[in-house]
C-alpha positions, 0 to 999 in steps of 0.5 A, a space after each residue: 610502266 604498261 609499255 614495260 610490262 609488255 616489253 617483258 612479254 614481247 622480248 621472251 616471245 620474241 626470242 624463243 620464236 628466233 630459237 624455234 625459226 634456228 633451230 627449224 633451219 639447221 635441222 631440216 635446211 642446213 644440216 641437210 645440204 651438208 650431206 650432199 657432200 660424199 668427199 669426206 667420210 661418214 664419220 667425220 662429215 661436216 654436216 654430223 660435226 656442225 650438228 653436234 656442236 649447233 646441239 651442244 651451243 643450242 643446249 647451253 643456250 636454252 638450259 641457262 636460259 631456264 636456270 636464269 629464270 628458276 634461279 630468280 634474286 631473294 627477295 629481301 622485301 620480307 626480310 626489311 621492315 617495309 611498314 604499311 600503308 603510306 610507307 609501302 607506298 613510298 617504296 613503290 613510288 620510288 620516293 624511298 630507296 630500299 639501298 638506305 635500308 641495306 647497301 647495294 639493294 634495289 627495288 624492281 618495279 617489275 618483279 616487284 621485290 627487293 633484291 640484293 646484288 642487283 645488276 638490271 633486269 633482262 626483259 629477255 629472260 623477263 626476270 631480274 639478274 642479281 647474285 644468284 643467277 649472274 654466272 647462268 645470264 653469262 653463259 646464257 649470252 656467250 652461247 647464244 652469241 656462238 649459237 648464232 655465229 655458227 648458224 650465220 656460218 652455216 646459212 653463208 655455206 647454205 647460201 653459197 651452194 645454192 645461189 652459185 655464190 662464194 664470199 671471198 671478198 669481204 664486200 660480198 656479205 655487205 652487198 648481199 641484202 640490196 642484191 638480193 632484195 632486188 632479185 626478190 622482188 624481180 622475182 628471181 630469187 625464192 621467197 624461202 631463199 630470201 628469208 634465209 638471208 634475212 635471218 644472216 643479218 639477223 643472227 649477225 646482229 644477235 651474237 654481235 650484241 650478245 658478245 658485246 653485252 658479255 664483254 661488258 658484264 664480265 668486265 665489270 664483274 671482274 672490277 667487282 661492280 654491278 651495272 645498278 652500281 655503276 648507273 647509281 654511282 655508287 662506291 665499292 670496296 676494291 677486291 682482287 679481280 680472282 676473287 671477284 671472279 670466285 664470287 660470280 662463277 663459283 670454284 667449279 667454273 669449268 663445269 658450268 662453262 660447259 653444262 648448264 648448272 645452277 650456281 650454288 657456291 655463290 648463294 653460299 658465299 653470301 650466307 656466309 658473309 651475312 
């Protein structure tokens, strides 16, 4: 549980320390550089359109990433007669599911509280993910993964102009790592040049991950499921996939695909099923 606890600290620091170190980047290194083109005019340069659209992923990113923290899972703990003493401890210890007391409920070791629709805990965002902020978490990782993407396009583009390098063939990115580590410690290659490469592998592994974990959460958001309820086995009531959808992202999806709101239909749909 101490190892937990500490990973629900590391992780957020972790990450908002990958968002400052990109975001340094792109402003003051990649964006930059873009400049030194004067083929294309200045309305439509590459470095004001790469700009505009890092902001518009990073803005995203970061704004869901603050709505799936405010937006935590109710806690049901008030709302069920836990009892006192030996009975609360029975809850803590796990020898007492709060899913015998309501369905699809679970107790969070973590956040110490019960919440209803819960899917897993995201030592990322160091909060639990559930009903109310499932669509913000969904969000949270596409545009984190396009973030990423799009700084590993433009950190190649940095790289290729700088070290005198193209990476038309495939093998080129591959075998970039070992060369360069080989250049570095030969002393042929910038220690600032050699960080910038290891942040491509970085970004690569980030946005693969985040697209891969998106994929899966909106597969089984459309098959109606919560991956609580697929790890536990348990059986759910078979639903059209479009209302599914309905359930998570609200009938204003297009709005919150492209600014980061809170979801406040599904709260209400679920008000109204109680």
């Amino acid at each position: 549980m101490l190892v937990l606890r500490l990973l629900n600290v590391v992780a957020p620091a972790y990450f908002l320390c990958i968002s400052l170190v990109t975001f340094v980047l792109q402003i003051f290194v990649f964006i930059p550089s873009m400049f030194r083109d004067h083929s294309t005019t200045q309305l439509f340069s590459p470095a004001l359109l790469h700009g505009a659209l890092f902001l518009f992923l990073s803005a995203n990113a970061l704004g869901n990433y603050v709505l799936v923290i405010q937006s935590s899972p109710e806690d049901l703990g008030k709302d069920l007669n836990l009892g006192k003493g030996a009975e609360v401890a029975d809850w803590l210890d796990g020898s007492r599911s709060p899913g015998s007391a309501l369905p699809s409920t679970h107790f969070c070791r973590l956040c110490a509280r019960v919440t209803q629709r819960h899917d897993h805990h995201c030592f990322f965002t160091g909060n639990c993910i559930g009903s109310r902020n499932m669509r913000n978490f969904i969000m949270f990782c596409l545009y984190t993964s396009l973030a990423c993407l799009h700084s590993l396009v433009a950190g190649m583009a940095y790289i290729s102009a700088t070290l005198s390098m193209t990476f038309a063939d495939p093998l080129a990115f591959l075998t970039l790592l070992p060369h360069s580590i080989s250049q570095f410690f030969s002393g042929a290659l910038l220690s600032s040049e050699m960080f910038v490469i290891l942040m491509l592998y970085l970004w690569l592994g980030i946005g693969l991950a985040c697209a891969g974990f998106c994929c899966h959460q909106m597969l089984l958001i459309l098959r109606g499921q919560t991956r609580y309820q697929v790890r536990k086995g348990m059986v759910v009531r078979a639903r059209p996939w479009r209302e599914n959808l309905r359930e998570v992202f609200g009938k204003k999806w297009l709005l919150g695909l492209l600014i980061p709101v809170p979801n406040v239909e599904s709260n209400y749909h679920r008000q109204k099923e109680k």
